[in-house]
Structure formats: C-alpha cells, structure tokens
C-alpha positions as CSV (number, residue, x, y, z in Angstrom):
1,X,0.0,0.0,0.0
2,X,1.4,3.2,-1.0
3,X,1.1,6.0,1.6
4,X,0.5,9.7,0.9
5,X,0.9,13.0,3.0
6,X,-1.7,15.8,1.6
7,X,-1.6,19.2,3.0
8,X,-3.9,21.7,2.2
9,X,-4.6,24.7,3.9
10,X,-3.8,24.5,7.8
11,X,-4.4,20.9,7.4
12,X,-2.3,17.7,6.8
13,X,-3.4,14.7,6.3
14,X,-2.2,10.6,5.2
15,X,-3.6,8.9,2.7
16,X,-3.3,5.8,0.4
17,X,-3.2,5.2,-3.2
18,X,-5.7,3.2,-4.3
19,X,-3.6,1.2,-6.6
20,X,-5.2,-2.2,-6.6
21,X,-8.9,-0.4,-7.9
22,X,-6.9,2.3,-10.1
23,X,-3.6,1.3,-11.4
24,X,-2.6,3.6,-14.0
25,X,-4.3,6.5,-12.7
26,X,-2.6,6.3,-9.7
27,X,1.0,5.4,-11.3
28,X,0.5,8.6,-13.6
29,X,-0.5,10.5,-10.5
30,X,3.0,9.6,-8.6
31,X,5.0,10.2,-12.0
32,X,3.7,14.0,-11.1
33,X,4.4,14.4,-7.8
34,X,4.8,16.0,-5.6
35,X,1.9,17.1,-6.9
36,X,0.9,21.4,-6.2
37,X,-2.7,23.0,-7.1
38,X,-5.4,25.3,-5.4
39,X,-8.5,23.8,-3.7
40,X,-11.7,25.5,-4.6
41,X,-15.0,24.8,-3.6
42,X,-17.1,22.7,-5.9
43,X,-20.0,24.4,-7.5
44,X,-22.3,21.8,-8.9
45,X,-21.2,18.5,-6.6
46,X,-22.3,19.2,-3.0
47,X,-19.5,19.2,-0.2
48,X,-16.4,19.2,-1.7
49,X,-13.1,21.1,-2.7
50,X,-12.1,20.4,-6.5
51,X,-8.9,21.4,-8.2
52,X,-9.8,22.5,-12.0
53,X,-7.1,21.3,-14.2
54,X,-8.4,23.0,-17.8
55,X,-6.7,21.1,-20.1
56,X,-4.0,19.0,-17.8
57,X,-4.0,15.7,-18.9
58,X,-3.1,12.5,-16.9
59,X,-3.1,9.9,-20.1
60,X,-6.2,7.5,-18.1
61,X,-8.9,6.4,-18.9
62,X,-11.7,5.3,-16.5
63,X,-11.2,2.7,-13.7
64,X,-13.2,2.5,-10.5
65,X,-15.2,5.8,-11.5
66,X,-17.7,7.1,-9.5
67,X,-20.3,9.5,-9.2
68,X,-20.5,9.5,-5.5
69,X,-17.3,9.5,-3.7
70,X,-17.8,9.4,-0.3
71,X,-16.3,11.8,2.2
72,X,-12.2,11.5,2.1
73,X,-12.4,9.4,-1.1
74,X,-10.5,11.4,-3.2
75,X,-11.1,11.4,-7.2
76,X,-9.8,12.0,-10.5
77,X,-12.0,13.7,-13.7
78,X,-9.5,12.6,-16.7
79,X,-11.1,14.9,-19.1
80,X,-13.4,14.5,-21.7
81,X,-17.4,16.5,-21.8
82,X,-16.0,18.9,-18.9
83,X,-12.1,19.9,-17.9
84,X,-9.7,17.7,-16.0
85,X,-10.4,17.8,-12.1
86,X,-9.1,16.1,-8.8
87,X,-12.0,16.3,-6.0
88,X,-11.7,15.8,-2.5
89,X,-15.2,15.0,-1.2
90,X,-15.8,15.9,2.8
91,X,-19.8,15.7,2.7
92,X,-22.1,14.2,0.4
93,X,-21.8,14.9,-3.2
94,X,-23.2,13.7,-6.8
95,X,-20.0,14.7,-8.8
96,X,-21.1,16.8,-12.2
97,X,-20.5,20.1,-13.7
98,X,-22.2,22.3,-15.8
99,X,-22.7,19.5,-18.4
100,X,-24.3,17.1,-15.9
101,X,-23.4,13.9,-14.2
102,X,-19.4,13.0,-14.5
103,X,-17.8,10.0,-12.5
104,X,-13.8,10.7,-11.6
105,X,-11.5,7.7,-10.9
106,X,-11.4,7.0,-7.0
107,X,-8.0,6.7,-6.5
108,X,-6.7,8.4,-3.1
109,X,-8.8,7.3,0.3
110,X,-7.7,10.0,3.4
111,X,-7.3,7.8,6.5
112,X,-6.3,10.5,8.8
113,X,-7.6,13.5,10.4
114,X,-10.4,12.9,8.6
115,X,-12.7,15.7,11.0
116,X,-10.6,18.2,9.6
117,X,-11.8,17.4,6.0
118,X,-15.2,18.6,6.9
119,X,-13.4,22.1,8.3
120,X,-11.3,22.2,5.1
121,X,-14.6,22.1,2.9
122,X,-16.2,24.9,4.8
123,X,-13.3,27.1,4.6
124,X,-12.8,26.6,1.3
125,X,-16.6,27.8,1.2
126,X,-16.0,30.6,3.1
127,X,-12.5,31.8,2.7
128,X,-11.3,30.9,-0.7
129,X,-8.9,28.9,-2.3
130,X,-6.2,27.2,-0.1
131,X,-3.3,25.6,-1.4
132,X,-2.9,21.9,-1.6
133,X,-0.3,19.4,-2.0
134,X,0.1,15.8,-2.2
135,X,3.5,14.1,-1.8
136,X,4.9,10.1,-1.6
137,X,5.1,9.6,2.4
C-alpha cells in the first residue's frame, strides 16, 4: 500500500493510493508528484473542494469511477465533456459540472484527520482557495 501525506490549507493529512482499484491513474498520478494545485470549492457537486485542471491531462482512462465519492475518497476527472479535475469530497456529493453527471477515478482514500476534512470544505466555502499538495510519504 502506498502511503500519501496531503496538506492543504492548515491541514495535513495521510492517505493511500488506491492502486489495486486504479492502477494507471494512480501510477501517472505519482510520475507528477509532488503534486501542487489550489482547492476551490465545488460548485455543482455538493461538499467538496475540487482542483480545476483546464486542459492538464493524466493519459487515463476510466477505472473505478464514480459519481458518488464518499467523504475523504479522493477522485480524479480525466477529461473528456468537462475539464480535468481532482476532487476531494468531505460531505455528500453527486459529482457533475455544468454539463451534468461525470464519475472521476477514486484513487486516493484519506485515512487520517479525517474531522478536519469537513473544516477544510467549509473554509474553502468561506474563505477561498487554499493551497494543496500531495506528496509520496
């Protein structure tokens, strides 16, 4: 099991790679890291913090995609109807953008410090973007 750290904002957190469920995202994920963006909040999905990625792309496909990450499952939009995202969901959300319903890779599952997810998600809300990183642990 491959371990993570992710800060973002005040906030750090461990995580794993979800490597048996999503092997080549999460092998082209680690070829980019340590991995730098901005955490926004979402605006179509419910309670979570995205980061939009325009035109980024990771060279996936989709494996273990869903539309309903649950709170610290961590996901990855590869493109296609809508721009490439990474979404970090702390409450409940039905992933989609302004084009509808999209499912994103679930790749990265937080298993720490996961109250402070919720706090990261409202402060996003509420404060703006924060800066977020993900690095090999």
């Amino acid at each position: 099991m491959t371990k993570i750290k992710i800060t973002a904002g005040p906030f750090t957190f461990d995580g794993v790679l979800e490597t048996a469920k999503a092997p080549e995202t999460c092998k082209a994920f680690v070829d980019r890291m340590p991995f730098e963006s901005k955490a926004v909040h979402v605006r179509w999905s419910g309670e979570g913090v995205w980061m939009p990625l325009g035109d980024y792309q990771f060279g996936v496909g989709y494996e273990n995609h869903t539309s309903y990450p649950a709170p610290g499952q961590i996901i990855l939009y590869p493109g296609g109807i809508s721009e490439t995202e990474i979404l970090l969901a702390y409450g409940g959300v039905h992933f989609a953008s302004r084009v509808g319903q999209l499912a994103g890779n679930h790749f990265i599952t937080v298993t720490s410090n996961l109250e402070d997810i919720e706090k990261l998600g409202k402060m996003t809300l509420w404060k703006g973007a924060q800066p977020i990183k993900f690095e090999l642990a």
